[in-house]
C-alpha positions as CSV (number, residue, x, y, z in Angstrom):
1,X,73.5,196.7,157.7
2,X,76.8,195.7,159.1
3,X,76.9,197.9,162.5
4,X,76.7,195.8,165.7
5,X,74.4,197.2,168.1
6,X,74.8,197.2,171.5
7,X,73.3,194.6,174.2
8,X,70.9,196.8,175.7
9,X,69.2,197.1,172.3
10,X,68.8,193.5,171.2
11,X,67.1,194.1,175.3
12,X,65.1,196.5,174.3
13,X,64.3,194.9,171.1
14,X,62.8,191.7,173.3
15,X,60.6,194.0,174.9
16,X,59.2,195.7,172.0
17,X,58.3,192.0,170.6
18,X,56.4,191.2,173.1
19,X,54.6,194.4,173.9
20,X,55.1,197.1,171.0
21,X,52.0,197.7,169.3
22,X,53.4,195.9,165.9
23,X,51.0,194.3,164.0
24,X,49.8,193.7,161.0
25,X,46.8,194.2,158.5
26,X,44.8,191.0,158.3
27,X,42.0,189.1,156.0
28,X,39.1,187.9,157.9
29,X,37.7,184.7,157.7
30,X,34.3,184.8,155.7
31,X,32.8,187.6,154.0
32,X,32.2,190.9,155.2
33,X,29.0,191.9,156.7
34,X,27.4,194.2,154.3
35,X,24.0,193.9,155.5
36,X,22.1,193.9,158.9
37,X,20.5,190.1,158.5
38,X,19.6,189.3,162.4
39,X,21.2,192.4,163.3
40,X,18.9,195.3,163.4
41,X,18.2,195.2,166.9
42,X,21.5,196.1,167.3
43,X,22.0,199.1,164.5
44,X,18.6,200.5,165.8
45,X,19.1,200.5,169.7
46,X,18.7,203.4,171.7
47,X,21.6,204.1,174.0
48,X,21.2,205.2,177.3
49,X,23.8,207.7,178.4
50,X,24.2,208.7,182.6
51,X,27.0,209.2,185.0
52,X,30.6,207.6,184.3
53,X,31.7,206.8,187.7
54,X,30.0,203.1,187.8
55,X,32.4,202.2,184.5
56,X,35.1,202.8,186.0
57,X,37.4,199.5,187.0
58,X,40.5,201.2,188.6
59,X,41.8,204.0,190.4
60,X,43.0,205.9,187.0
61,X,39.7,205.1,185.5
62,X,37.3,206.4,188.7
63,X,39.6,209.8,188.9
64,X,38.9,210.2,185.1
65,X,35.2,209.1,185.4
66,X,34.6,211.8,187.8
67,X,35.0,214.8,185.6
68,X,32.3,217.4,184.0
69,X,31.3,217.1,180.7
70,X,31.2,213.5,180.4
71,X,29.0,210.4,179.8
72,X,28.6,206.9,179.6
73,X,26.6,204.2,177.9
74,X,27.1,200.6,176.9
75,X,26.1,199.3,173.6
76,X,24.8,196.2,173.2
77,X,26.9,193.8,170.6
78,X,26.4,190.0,169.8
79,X,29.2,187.8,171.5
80,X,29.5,186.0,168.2
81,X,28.4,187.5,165.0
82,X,27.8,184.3,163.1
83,X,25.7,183.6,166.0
84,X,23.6,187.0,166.7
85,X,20.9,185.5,168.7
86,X,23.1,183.1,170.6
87,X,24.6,185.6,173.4
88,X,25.5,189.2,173.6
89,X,27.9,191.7,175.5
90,X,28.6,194.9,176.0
91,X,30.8,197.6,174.8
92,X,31.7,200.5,177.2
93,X,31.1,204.2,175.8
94,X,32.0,207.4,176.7
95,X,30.8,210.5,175.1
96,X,31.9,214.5,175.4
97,X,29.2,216.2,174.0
98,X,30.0,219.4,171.4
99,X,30.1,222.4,173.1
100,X,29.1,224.2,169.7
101,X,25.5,222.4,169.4
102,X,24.2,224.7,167.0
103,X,27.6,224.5,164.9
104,X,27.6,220.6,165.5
105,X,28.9,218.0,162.4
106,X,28.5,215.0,164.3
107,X,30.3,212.1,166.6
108,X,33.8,211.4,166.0
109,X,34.6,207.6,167.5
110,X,37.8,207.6,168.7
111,X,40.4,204.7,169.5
112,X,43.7,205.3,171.4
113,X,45.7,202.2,169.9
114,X,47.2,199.1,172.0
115,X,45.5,196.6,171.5
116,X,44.1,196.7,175.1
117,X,43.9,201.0,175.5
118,X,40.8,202.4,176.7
119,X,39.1,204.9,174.8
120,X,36.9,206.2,177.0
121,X,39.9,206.8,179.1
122,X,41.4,208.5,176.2
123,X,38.5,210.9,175.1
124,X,37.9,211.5,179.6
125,X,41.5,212.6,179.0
126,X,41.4,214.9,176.2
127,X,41.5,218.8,176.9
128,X,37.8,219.9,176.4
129,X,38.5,223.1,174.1
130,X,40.8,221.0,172.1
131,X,39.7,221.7,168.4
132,X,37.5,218.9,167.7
133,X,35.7,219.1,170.7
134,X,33.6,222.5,169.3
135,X,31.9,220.6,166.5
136,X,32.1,216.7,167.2
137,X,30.2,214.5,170.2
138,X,33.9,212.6,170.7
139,X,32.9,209.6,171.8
140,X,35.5,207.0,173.2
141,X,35.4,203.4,173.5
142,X,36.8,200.5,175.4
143,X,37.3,197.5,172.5
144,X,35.1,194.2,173.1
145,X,37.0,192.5,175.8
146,X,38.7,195.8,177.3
147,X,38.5,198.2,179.7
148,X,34.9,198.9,181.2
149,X,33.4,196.6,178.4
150,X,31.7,193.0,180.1
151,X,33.3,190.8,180.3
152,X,37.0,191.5,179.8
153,X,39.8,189.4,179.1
154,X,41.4,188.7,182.5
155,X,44.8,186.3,182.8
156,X,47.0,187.4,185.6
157,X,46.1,188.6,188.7
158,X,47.8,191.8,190.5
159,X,50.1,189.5,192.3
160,X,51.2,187.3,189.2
161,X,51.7,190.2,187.0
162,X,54.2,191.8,189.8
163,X,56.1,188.1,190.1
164,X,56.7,188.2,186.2
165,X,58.1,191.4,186.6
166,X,60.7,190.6,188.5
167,X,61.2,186.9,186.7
168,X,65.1,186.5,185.6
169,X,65.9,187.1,182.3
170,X,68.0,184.3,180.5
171,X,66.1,181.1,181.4
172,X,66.0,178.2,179.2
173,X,63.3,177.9,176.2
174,X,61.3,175.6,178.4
175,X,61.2,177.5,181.3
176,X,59.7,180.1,179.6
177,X,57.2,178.1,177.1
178,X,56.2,176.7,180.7
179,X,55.6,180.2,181.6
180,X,53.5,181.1,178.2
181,X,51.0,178.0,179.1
182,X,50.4,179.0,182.5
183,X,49.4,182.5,180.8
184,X,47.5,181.0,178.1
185,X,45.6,178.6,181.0
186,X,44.8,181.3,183.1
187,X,43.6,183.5,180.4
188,X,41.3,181.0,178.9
189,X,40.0,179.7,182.9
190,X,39.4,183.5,184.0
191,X,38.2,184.8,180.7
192,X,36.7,181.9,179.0
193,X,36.8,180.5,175.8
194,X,33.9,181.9,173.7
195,X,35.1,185.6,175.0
196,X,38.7,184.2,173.8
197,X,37.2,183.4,170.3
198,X,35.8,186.4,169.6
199,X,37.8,189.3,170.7
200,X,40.1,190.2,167.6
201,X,39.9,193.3,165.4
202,X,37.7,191.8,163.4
203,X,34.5,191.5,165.5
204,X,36.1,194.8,166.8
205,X,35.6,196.4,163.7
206,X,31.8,194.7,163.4
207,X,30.9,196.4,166.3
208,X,32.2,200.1,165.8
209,X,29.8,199.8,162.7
210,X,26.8,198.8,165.1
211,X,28.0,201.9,167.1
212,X,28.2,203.6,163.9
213,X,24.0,203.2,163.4
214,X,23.3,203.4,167.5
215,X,24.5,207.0,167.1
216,X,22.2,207.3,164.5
217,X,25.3,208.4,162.2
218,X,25.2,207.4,158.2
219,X,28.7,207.8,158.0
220,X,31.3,207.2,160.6
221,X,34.4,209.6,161.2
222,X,36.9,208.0,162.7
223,X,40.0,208.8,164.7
224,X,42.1,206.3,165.5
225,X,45.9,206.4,166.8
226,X,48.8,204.0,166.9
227,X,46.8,200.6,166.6
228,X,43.7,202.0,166.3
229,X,44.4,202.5,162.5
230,X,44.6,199.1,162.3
231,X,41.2,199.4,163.6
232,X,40.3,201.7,160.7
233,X,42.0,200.2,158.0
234,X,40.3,197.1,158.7
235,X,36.7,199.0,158.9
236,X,37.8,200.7,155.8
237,X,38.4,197.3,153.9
238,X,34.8,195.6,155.2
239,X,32.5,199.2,155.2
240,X,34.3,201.7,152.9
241,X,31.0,203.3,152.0
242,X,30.5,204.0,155.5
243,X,33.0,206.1,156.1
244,X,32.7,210.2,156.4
245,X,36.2,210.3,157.3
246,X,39.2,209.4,158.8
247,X,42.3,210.5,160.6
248,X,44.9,207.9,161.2
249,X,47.9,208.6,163.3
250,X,50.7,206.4,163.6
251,X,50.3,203.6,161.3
252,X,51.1,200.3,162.4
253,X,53.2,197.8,159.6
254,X,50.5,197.5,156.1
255,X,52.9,194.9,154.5
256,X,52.2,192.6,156.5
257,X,56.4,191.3,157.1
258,X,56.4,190.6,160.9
259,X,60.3,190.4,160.9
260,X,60.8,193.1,159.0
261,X,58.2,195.4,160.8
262,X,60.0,193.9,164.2
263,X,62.8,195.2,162.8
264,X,61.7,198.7,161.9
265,X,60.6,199.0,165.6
266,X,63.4,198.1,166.9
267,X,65.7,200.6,165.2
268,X,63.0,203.8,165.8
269,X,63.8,203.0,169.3
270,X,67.3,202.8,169.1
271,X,67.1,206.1,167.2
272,X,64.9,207.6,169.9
273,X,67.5,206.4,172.1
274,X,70.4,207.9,170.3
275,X,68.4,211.2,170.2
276,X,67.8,211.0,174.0
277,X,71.5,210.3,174.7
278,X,72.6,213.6,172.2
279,X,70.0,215.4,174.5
280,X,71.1,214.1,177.7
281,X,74.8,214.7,176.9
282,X,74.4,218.5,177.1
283,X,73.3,217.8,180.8
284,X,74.2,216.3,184.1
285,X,73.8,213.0,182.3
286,X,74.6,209.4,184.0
287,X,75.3,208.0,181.0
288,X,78.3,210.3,179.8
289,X,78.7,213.5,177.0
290,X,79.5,210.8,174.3
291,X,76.4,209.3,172.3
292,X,78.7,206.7,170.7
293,X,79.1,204.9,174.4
294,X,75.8,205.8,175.9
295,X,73.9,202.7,174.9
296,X,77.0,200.5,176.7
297,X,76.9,202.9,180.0
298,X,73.1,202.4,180.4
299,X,73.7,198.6,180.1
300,X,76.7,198.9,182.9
301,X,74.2,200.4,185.0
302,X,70.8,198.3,184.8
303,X,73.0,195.0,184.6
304,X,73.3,194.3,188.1
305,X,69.5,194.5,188.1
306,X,69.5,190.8,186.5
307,X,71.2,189.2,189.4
308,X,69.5,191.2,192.1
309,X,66.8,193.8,191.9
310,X,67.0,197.1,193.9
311,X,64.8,197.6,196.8
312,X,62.5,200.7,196.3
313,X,60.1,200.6,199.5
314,X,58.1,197.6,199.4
315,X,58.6,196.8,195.9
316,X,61.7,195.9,193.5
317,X,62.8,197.5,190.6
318,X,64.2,194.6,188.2
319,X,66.0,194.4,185.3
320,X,63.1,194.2,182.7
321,X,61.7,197.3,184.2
322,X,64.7,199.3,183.5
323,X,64.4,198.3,180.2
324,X,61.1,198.9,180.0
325,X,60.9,202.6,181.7
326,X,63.8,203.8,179.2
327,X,60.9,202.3,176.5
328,X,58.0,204.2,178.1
329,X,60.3,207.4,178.1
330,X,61.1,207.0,174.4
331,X,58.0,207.7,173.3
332,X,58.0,211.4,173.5
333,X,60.7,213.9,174.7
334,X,58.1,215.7,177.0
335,X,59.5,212.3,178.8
336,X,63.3,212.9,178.8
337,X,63.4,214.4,181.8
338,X,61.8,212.6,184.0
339,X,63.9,209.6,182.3
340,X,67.3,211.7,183.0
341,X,65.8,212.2,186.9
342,X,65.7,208.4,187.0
343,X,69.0,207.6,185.6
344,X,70.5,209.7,188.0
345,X,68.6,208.2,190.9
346,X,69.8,204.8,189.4
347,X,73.0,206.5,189.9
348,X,72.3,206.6,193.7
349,X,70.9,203.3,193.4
350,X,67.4,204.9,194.0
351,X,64.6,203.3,191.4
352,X,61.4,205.3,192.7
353,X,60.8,207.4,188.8
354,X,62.1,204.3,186.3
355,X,59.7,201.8,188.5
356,X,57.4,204.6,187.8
357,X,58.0,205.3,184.5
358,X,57.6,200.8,184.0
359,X,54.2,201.2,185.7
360,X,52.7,203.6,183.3
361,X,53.9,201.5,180.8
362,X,52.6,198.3,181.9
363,X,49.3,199.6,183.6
364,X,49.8,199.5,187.2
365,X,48.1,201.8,189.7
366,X,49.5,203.4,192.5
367,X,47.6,200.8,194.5
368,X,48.9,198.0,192.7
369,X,46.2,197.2,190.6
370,X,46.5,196.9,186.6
371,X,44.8,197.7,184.0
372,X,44.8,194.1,182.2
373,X,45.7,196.3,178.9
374,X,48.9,193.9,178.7
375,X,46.2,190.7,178.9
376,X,44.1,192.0,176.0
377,X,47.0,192.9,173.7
378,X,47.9,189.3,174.3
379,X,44.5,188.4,173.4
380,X,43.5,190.2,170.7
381,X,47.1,189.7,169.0
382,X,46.6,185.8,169.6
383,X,43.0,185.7,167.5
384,X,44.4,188.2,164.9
385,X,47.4,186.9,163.6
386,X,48.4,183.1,162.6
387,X,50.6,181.6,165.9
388,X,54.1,180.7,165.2
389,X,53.9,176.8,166.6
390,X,57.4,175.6,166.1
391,X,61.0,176.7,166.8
392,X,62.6,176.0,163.3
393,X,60.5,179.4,162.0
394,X,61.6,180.8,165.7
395,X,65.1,180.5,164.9
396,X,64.8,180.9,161.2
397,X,63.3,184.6,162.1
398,X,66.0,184.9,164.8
399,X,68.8,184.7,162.1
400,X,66.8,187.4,160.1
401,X,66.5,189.4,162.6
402,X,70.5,189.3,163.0
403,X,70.4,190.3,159.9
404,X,68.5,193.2,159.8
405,X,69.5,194.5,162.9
406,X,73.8,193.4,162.6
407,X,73.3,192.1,166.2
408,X,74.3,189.3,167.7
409,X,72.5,189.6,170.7
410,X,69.4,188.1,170.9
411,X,67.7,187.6,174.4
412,X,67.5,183.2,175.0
413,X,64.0,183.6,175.4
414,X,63.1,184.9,172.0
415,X,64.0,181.6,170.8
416,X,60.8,180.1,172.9
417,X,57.6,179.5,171.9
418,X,55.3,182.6,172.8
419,X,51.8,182.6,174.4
420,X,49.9,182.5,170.7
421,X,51.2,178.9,169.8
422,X,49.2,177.6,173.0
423,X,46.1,179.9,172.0
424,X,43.3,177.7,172.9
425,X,41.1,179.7,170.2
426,X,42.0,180.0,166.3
427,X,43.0,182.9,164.9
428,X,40.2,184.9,162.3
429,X,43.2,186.7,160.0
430,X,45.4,186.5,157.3
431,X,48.2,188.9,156.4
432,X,46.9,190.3,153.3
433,X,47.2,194.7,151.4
434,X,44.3,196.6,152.8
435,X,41.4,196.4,150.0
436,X,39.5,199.6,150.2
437,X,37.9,199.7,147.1
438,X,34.9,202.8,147.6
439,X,36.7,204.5,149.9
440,X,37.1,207.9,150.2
441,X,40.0,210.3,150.7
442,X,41.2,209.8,154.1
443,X,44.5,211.7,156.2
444,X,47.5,209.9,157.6
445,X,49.5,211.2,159.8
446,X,53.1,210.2,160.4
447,X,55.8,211.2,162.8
448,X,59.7,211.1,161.9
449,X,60.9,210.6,165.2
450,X,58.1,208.0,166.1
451,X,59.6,204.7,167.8
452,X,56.8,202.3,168.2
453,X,55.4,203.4,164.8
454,X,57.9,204.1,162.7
455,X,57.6,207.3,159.8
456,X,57.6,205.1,156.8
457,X,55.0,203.0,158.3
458,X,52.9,206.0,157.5
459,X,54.0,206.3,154.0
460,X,53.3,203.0,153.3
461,X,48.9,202.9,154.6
462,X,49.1,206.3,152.9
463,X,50.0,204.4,149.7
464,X,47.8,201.5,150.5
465,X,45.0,203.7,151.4
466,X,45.4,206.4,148.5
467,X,45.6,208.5,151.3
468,X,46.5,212.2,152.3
469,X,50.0,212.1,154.2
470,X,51.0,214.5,156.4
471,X,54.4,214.4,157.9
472,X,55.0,216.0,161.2
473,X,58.9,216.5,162.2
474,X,59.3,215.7,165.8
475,X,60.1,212.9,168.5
476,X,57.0,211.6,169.7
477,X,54.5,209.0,169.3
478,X,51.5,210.2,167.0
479,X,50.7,213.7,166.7
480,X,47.2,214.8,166.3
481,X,45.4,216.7,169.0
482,X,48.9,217.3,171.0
483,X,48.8,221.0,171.0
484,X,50.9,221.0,167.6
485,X,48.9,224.0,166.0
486,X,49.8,222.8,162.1
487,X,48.7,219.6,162.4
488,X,45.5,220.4,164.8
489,X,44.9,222.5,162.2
490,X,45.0,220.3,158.8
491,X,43.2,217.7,161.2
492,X,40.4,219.3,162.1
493,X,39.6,221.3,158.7
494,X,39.7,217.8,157.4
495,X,37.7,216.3,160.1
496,X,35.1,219.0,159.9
497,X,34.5,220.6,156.5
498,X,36.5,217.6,154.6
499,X,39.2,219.7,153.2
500,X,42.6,217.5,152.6
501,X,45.6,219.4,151.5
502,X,45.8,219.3,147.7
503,X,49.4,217.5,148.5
504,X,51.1,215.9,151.0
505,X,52.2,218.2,153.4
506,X,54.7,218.7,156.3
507,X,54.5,220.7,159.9
C-alpha cells in the first residue's frame, strides 16, 4: 500500500490502539477445567433473583435498573480458581424473563463486547418484543471485575479521568510512560492485586460456565457481540461440549497478528470515514462536497484544539475528544447526523454534541461520573495478552505499521511504553488458533462496513470455528437484534430451533 493517509488518521489510528476493542484469541495457562473438583458449590447454587435498582453504580445504570420486566441476582464465583476455597466474588446478573413461558427454549447469556461493557446494561436496554425475547430468559452480565460485579477494577477517579482528557497530545516518551505508571499504580492501590490477577477472559470464561449450571442449563447458548466473541471463542475452545449454541457478531482478530489486526482497524475506520464524508458532501457539510480533502478539512478544524481547548460551559472540549467523538460516530450511520450537527457547531466554535458524542464513548454521565469501562479494558487487556516491555519492538511495530498503513504520521506517544509493560500482575494468555475440537455448528455474523471489527475478521473465526457466516451489507458495528429483519430472522431460527442456513448467506 503506497497511498499516504492523512494526519487525522494516523490520530485516529492512536485512539483506536489504545481503546478499540482489538484483541486477540489467547491460550491459557494450565489446563482447562473439565470437571467440577472443589467446585460444586458453585455449579449447584441457587440464585436469588429481586429488584435491579440496588445494582446499579451510575446514573445510566439506575435509569435502566428501574424498568419492568427485569431482575437481578449475583452469582457467586471463586476469586481464584486454582484456589476455590481461598476467597470468592461476585458476578452481577440481570435476567428478562420469556414472555412465551409455555413456548420457552431456555436462557440465552448475553455479552455486549468491550472489555469493560455491561451486560446487564445491554439486556436492560434491549427492546422487550425483540425476537429472542419470546422464547429465551436473556440474561445479561457484568464480567468479573465490571460493572455491578464486587469488586470492580477502579484506577482513575472522575476528576483524573477528565484531566487526561484534556492532556496535550505530542509529549515526550517519558512523559507519557510517567503517565502509564501512575495509571498502573492507581489501578493496582484502588483495585488491588489479587482482583488484578484474576480478571482476564480466561477466569471470565470459567465463570460463564458456573453460570451455565446456576441456571440449571446443560448447554449454554450464547450471544456474544464485538469482544464478547472473544468471550465465546475462548469458552468454545475450554467447554465445547457445553455449548447449545452460539451467535457471534463482530469478530474480534483470530490470527492472533496485533500489528496487522491494528492495522485492519485502522483502515475500517478510515473507510467509515470516507463513507461519512461521501454522505456528508450531499449536505450542509463543514468539511466541503469533495471526499478526497475531507479528512485534511476536519484536521484544519480540530487542530487548534491541541493548543487550546474550547470552552463549552464548565467543561473543555480538547483535541483528543474531537478525535474521539468522530470515532464514537463511526460506528453506525444512525450516528451521522448528530456527528454533521457537531461539525457544524465546531464551525461556530460550539463543542456541546462532539463533547457529547466523546462522553458516550468514554463513559461519562451527565453528572460527571464514569463508568470505569475504559479501567477494565485496561485491565482485562493487561492479564490477557503478553505486555510489550521494551521500545526496540515499539518502534520495530511502528515501522510496520507505516507500512501497512503508507503513513508517515504516527502520534510521538505510540512510540512509549503503554500501561501493560508496568502491569503489576502476569498475563494468563498466549496468542494461539482457536481449538474447538467437539464443537458444534455455530453462526458468525459479520458486517462489511464495520470499523472496530472489521468484515474479514468475521470470515476468518468463521473459518477457525467451522462456522456458519452470514454477511450483512451495511455501515454499522454488529448487526444482530438491530431491527434488521434478515438477519433477526436467520438469528433467531438458529438460536431457537437450531436451523443454520445450509450456506453462508448474505442480507
Amino acid at each position: 500500500m503506497t497511498k499516504r493517509r492523512s494526519r487525522v488518521i494516523a490520530a485516529l489510528f492512536a485512539l483506536i490502539v489504545v481503546l478499540s476493542t482489538s484483541t486477540s484469541y489467547a491460550r491459557i495457562d494450565g489446563s482447562p477445567i473439565a470437571a467440577r473438583k472443589g467446585l460444586s458449590r458453585f455449579y449447584e447454587q441457587v440464585l436469588s433473583w429481586g429488584a435491579c435498582q440496588p445494582y446499579a453504580t451510575d446514573t445510566k445504570s439506575k435509569s435502566l435498573f428501574e424498568r419492568e420486566g427485569i431482575q437481578c441476582a449475583r452469582l457467586q464465583v471463586p476469586l481464584d480458581y486454582e484456589k476455590p476455597d481461598a476467597g470468592t466474588i461476585t458476578v452481577a446478573l440481570l435476567r428478562r424473563t420469556a414472555s412465551e413461558q409455555g413456548r420457552r427454549v431456555g436462557s440465552l447469556v448475553v455479552n455486549p463486547g468491550g472489555p469493560g461493557g455491561s451486560g446487564m446494561a445491554h439486556v436492560a436496554n434491549m427492546q422487550p418484543n425483540n425476537p429472542v425475547s419470546k422464547r429465551f430468559d436473556v440474561v445479561g452480565f457484568d464480567p468479573r471485575g465490571v460493572g455491578a460485579s464486587q469488586p470492580r477494577v477502579q484506577c482513575l477517579t472522575d476528576a483524573e479521568r477528565d484531566a487526561q482528557r484534556l492532556r496535550p497530545k505530542g509529549e515526550t516518551a517519558n512523559a507519557v510512560e510517567t503517565e502509564n505508571r501512575y495509571f498502573v499504580d492507581k489501578c493496582t492501590e484502588r483495585s488491588g492485586i489479587d482482583l488484578l490477577r484474576n480478571v482476564g477472559t480466561r477466569d471470565v470464561v470459567r465463570d460463564m460456565d458456573v453460570l451455565r449450571g446456576a441456571l440449571r442449563e446443560q448447554k449454554l447458548s450464547y450471544l456474544g457481540y464485538s469482544y464478547g466473541t472473544r468471550i465465546g471463542t475462548l469458552y468454545a475452545e475450554m467447554y465445547p461440549r457445553n455449548v447449545r449454541a452460539m451467535v457471534l457478531d463482530g469478530a474480534v482478530e483470530v490470527n492472533g497478528d496485533k500489528v496487522a489486526a491494528s492495522a485492519r482497524q485502522a483502515q475500517g475506520f478510515e473507510e467509515a470515514f470516507q463513507r461519512f464524508a461521501g454522505w456528508c458532501a450531499q449536505r450542509d457539510c463543514p468539511i466541503g462536497k469533495d471526499t478526497s480533502t475531507a479528512e485534511s478539512k476536519f484536521r484544519q478544524m480540530i487542530d487548534p484544539l491541541k493548543k487550546t481547548p474550547m470552552q463549552v460551559g464548565d467543561r473543555k472540549l480538547s483535541h483528543s475528544d474531537a478525535n474521539t467523538a468522530i470515532i464514537q460516530a463511526m460506528y453506525s450511520d444512525r450516528l451521522w447526523e448528530t456527528a454533521l450537527k457537531g461539525l457544524q457547531e465546531l464551525k461556530q466554535n460550539k463543542g456541546n454534541t462532539l463533547l457529547q458524542l466523546a462522553d458516550q464513548y468514554l463513559g461519562r454521565a451527565q453528572d460527571g461520573t464514569y463508568s470505569r469501562i475504559q479501567d477494565a479494558f485496561v485491565a482485562i487487556r493487561c492479564v490477557d495478552e503478553p505486555p510489550i516491555k521494551d521500545r526496540a519492538t515499539l518502534e520495530s511495530n511502528r515501522r510496520r505499521l507505516l507500512e501497512l498503513l503508507g503513513n508517515d504520521t504516527i502520534p510521538t506517544d505510540e512510540t512509549a511504553l503503554g500501561p501493560c509493560a508496568f502491569w503489576p500482575a502476569p498475563h494468563t494468555s498466549e496468542p494461539h488458533p482457536p481449538n474447538v475440537n467437539g464443537l458444534p455448528q455455530v453462526l458468525v455474523v459479520s458486517t462489511t462496513g464495520d470499523p472496530a471489527t472489521p468484515y474479514q475478521s468475521g470470515v476468518d473465526l468463521a473459518a477457525a470455528l467451522g462456522a456458519r457466516l452470514l454477511t450483512y451489507n451495511g455501515n454499522q458495528h454488529t448487526a444482530f437484534l438491530a431491527g434488521i429483519g434478515c438477519v433477526d430472522g436467520v438469528g433467531t431460527n438458529y438460536l431457537v430451533d437450531l436451523r443454520l442456513p445450509e450456506t453462508d448467506s448474505v442480507c
